[in-house]
Backbone as CSV, one residue per row, in Angstrom:
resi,resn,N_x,N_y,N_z,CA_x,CA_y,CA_z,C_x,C_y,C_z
1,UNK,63.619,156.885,-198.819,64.720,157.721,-198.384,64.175,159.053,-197.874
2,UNK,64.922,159.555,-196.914,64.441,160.836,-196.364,64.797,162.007,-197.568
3,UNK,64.694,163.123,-197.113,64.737,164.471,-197.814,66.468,164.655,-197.900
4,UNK,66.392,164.609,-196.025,68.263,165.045,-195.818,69.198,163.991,-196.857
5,UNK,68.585,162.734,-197.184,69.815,161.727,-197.786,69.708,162.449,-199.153
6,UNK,68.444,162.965,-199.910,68.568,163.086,-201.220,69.056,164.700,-201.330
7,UNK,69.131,165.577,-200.563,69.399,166.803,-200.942,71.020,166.717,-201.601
8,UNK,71.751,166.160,-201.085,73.092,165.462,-201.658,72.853,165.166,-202.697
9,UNK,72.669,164.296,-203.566,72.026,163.190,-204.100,71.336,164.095,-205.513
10,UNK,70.258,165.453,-205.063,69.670,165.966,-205.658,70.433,166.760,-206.344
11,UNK,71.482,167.504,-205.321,72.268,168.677,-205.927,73.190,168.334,-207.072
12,UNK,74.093,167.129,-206.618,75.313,166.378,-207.487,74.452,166.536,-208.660
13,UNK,73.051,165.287,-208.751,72.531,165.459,-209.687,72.101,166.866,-211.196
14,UNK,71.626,167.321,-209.974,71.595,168.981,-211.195,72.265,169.625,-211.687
15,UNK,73.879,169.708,-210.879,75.215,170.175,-211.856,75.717,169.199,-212.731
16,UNK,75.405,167.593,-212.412,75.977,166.744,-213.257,75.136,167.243,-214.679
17,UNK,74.111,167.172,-214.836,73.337,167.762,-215.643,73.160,168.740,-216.367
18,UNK,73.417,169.854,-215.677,73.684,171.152,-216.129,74.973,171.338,-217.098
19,UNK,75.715,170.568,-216.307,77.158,170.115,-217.051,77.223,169.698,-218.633
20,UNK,76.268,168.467,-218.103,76.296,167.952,-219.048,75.838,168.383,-220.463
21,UNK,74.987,169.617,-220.130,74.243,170.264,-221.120,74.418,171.418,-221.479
22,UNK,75.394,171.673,-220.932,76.324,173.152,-221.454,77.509,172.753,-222.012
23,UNK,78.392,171.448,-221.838,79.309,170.954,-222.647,78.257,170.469,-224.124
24,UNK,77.031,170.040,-224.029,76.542,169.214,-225.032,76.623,170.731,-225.843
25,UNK,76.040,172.104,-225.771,75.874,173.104,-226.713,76.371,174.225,-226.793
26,UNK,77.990,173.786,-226.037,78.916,175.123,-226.229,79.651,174.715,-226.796
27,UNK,80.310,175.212,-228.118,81.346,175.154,-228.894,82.395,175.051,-228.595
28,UNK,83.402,174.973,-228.848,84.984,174.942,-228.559,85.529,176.326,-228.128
29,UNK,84.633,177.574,-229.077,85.124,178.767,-228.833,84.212,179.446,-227.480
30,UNK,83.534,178.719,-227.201,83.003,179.160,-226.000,83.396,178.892,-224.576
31,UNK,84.579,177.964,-224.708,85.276,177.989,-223.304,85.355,179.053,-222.241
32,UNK,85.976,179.766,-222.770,85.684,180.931,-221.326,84.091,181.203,-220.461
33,UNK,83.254,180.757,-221.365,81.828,181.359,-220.857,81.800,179.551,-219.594
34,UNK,82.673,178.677,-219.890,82.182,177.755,-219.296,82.596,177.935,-217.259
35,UNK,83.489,179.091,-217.241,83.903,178.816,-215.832,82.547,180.018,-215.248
36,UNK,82.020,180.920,-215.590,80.452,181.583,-215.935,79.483,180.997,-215.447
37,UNK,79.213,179.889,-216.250,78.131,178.681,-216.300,77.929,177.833,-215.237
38,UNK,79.104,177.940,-214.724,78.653,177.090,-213.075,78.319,177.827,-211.928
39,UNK,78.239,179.049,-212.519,77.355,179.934,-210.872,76.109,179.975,-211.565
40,UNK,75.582,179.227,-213.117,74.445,179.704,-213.665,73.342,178.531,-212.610
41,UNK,72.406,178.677,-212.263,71.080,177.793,-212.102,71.057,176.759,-212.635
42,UNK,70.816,175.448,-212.150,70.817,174.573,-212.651,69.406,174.480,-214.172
43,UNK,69.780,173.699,-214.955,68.855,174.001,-216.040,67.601,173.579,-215.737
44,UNK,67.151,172.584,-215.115,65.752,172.366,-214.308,64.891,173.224,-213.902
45,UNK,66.125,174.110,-212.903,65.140,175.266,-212.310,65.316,176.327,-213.282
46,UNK,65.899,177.070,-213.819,65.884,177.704,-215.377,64.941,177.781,-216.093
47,UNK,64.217,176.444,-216.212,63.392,176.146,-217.153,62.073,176.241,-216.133
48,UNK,61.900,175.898,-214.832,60.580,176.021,-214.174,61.162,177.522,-213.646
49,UNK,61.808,178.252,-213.595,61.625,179.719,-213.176,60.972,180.752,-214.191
50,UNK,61.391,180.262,-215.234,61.438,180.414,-216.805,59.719,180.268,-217.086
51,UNK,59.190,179.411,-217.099,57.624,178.983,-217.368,56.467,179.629,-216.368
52,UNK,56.993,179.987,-215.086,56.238,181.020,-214.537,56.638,182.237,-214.191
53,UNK,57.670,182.540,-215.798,57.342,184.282,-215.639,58.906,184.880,-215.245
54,UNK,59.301,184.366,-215.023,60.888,185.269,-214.494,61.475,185.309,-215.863
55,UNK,62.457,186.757,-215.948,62.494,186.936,-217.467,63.855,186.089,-217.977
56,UNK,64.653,186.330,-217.080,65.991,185.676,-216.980,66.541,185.025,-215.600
57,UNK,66.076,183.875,-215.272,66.894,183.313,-213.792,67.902,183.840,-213.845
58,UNK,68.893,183.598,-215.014,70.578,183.932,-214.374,70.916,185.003,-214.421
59,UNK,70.578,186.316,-214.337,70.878,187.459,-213.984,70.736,187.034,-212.507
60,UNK,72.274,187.941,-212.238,72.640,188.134,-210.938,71.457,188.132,-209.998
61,UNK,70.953,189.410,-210.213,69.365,189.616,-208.984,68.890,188.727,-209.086
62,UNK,68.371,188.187,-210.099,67.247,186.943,-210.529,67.843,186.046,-209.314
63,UNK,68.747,185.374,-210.113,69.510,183.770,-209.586,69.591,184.349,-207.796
64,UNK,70.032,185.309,-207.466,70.254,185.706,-206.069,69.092,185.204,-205.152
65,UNK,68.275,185.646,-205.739,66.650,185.939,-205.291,66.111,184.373,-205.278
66,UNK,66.157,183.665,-206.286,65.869,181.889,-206.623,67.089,181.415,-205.595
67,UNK,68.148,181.786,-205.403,68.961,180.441,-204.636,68.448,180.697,-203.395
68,UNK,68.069,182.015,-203.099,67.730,182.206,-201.715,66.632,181.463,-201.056
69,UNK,65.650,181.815,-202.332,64.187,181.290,-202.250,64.114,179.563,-202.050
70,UNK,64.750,178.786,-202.429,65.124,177.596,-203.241,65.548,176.746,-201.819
71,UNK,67.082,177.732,-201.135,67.334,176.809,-199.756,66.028,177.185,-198.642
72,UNK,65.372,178.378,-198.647,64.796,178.459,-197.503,63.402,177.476,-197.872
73,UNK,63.066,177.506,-198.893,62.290,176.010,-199.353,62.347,174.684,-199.128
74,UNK,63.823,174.243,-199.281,64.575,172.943,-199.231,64.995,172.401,-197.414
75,UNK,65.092,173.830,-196.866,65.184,174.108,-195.209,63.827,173.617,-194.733
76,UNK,63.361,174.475,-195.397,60.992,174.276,-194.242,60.883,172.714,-194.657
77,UNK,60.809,172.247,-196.324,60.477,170.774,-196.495,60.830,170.007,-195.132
78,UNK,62.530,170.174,-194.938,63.631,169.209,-194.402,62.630,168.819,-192.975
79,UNK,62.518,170.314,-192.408,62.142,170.428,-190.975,59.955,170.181,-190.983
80,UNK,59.521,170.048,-192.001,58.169,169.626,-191.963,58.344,168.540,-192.533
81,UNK,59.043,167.638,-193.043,58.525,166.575,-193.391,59.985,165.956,-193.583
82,UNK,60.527,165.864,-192.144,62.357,165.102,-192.732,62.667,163.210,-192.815
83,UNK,61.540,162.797,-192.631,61.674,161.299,-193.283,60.890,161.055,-194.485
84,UNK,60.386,161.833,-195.169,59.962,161.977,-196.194,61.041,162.046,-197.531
85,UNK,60.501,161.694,-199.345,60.858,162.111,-199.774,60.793,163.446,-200.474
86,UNK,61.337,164.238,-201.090,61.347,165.044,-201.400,59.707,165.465,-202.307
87,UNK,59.617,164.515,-202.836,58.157,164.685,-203.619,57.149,164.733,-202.421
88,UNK,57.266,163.814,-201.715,56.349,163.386,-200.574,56.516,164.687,-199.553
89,UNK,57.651,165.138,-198.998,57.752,166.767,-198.352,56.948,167.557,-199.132
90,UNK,56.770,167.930,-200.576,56.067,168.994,-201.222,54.621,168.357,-201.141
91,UNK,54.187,167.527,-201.313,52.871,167.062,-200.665,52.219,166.941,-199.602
92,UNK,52.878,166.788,-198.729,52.582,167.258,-197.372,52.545,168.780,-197.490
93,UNK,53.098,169.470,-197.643,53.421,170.883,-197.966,52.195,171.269,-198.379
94,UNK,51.976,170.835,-199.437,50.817,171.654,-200.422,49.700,171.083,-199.295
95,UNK,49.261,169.924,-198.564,47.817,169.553,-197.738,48.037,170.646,-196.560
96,UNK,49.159,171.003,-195.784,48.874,171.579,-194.879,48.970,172.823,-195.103
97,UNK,49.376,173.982,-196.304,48.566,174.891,-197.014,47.337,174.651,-197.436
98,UNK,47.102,173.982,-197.632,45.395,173.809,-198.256,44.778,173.928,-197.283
99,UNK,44.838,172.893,-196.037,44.013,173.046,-194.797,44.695,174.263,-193.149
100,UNK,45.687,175.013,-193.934,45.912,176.024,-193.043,46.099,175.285,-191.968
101,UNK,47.249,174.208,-191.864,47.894,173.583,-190.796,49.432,173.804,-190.604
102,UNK,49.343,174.542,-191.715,51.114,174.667,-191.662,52.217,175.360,-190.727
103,UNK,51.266,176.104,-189.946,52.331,176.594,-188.647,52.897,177.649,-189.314
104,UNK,53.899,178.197,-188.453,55.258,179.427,-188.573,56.560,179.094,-189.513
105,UNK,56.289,177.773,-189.771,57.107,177.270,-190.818,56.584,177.502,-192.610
106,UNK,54.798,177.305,-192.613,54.550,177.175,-193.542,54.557,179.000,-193.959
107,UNK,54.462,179.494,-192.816,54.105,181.297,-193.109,55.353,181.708,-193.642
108,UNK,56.484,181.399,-193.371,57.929,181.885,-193.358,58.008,181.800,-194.663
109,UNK,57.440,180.396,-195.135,57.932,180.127,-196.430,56.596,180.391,-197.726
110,UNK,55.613,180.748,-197.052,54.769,181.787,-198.168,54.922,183.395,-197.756
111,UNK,55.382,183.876,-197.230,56.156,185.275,-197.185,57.070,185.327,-198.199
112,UNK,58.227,184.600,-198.131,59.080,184.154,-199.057,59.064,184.259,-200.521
113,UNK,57.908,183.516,-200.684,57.328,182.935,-202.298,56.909,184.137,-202.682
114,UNK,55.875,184.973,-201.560,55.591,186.236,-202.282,56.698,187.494,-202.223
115,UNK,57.505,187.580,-201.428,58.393,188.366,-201.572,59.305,187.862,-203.243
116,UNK,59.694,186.581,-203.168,60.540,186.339,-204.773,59.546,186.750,-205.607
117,UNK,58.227,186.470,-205.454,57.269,186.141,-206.690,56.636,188.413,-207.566
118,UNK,56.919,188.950,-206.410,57.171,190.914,-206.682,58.712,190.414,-206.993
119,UNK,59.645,190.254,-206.680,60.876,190.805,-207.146,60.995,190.370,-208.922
120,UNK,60.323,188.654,-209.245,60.625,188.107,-210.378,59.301,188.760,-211.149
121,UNK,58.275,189.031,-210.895,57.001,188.950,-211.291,56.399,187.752,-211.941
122,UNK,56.461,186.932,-211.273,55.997,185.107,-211.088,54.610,184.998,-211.353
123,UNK,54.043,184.087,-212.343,52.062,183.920,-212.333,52.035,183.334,-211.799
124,UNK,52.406,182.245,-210.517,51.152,181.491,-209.483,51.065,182.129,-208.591
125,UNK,49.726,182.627,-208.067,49.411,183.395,-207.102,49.526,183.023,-205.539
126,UNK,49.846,181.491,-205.208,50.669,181.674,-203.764,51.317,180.616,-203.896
127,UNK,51.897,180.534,-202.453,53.014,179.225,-202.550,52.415,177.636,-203.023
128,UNK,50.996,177.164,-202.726,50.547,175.892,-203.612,50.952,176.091,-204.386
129,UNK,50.175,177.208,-205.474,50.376,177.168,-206.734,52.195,176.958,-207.700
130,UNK,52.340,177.525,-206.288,54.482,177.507,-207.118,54.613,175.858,-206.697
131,UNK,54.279,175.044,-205.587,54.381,173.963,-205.159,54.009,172.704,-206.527
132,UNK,52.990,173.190,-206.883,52.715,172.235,-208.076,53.651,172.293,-208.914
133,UNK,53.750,173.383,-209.691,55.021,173.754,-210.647,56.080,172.869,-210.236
134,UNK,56.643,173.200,-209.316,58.043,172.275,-208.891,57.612,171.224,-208.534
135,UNK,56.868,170.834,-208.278,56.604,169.380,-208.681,56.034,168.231,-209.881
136,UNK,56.000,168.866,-210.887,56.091,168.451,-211.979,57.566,168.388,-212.509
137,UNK,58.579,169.035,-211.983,60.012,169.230,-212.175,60.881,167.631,-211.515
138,UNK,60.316,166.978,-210.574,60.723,166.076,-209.786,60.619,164.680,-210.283
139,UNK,61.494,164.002,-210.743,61.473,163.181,-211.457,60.381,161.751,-210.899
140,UNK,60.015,160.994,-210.969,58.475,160.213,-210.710,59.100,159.147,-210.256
141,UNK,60.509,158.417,-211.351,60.600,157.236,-211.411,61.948,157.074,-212.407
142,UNK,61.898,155.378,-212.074,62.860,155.516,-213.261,63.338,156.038,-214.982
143,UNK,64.346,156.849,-214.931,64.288,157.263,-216.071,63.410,157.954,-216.437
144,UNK,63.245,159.335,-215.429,62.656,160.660,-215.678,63.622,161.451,-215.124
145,UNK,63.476,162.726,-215.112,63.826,163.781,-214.554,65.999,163.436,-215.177
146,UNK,66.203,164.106,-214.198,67.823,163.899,-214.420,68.529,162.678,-214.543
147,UNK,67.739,161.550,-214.829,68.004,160.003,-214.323,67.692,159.719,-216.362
148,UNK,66.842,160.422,-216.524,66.708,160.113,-218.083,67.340,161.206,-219.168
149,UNK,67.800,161.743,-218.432,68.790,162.929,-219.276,69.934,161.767,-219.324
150,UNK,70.672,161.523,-218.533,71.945,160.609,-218.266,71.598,159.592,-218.895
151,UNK,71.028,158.933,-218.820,70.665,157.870,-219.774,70.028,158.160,-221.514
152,UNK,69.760,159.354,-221.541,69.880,159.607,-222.890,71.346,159.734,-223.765
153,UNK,71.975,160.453,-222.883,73.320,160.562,-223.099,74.477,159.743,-223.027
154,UNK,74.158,158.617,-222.542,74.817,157.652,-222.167,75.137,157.301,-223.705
């Protein structure tokens, strides 16, 4: 499957999820915080914004700064690698950073990384290094990533 079929596919996925895991550990008396919780970051990226260094994704600035960062990411993949999958776009990604083939596309989007990476104060020192990170986030196969959350819960 290409990138464009799963970005659909990807997103549903991460609020189904997110959902699912803010009903699993909010109380009854925490209803009000739940209409809140859906402008929060999906918990995936939370947790990989979270592990390299950002103090709080969901503060306003934070999350502002990540959704921004996140589509203009999900944009360069689409347009460098759009019959690809999404894992397979960040791999291509990371070879033509490595071998400095990446064009005005790949610059746009390591400007980017370092502009979020001063605003959050982020430890991987360029866009590879954030590339790996989020790709350990990407589920492999069956019954990983958001595919084995749902099926835990099932």
């Amino acid at each position: 499957m290409s990138i464009t079929a799963l970005l659909p596919l990807a997103s549903l996925a991460l609020k189904l999820g997110g959902a699912l895991l803010s009903s699993h550990t909010e109380s009854p008396k925490a209803a009000p915080r739940a209409e809140s919780s859906e402008r929060a970051l999906a918990p995936t990226l939370q947790g990989l914004f979270r592990r390299l260094g950002a103090s709080n994704p969901n503060d306003e600035g934070q999350q502002g700064a990540i959704e921004q960062f996140m589509t203009q990411l999900m944009a360069g993949l689409k347009n460098l690698a759009p019959e690809q999958s999404l894992q397979g776009a960040v791999g291509t990604l990371q070879q033509q950073l490595a071998s400095g083939s990446a064009g005005a596309e790949g610059e746009a989007l390591q400007q980017a990384y370092t502009s979020l990476k001063s605003q959050l104060n982020l430890s991987p020192a360029d866009l590879g290094a954030f590339l790996d990170a989020f790709a350990t986030t990407l589920p492999r196969g069956r019954g990983e990533g958001v595919g084995g959350l749902l099926a835990t819960r099932a």
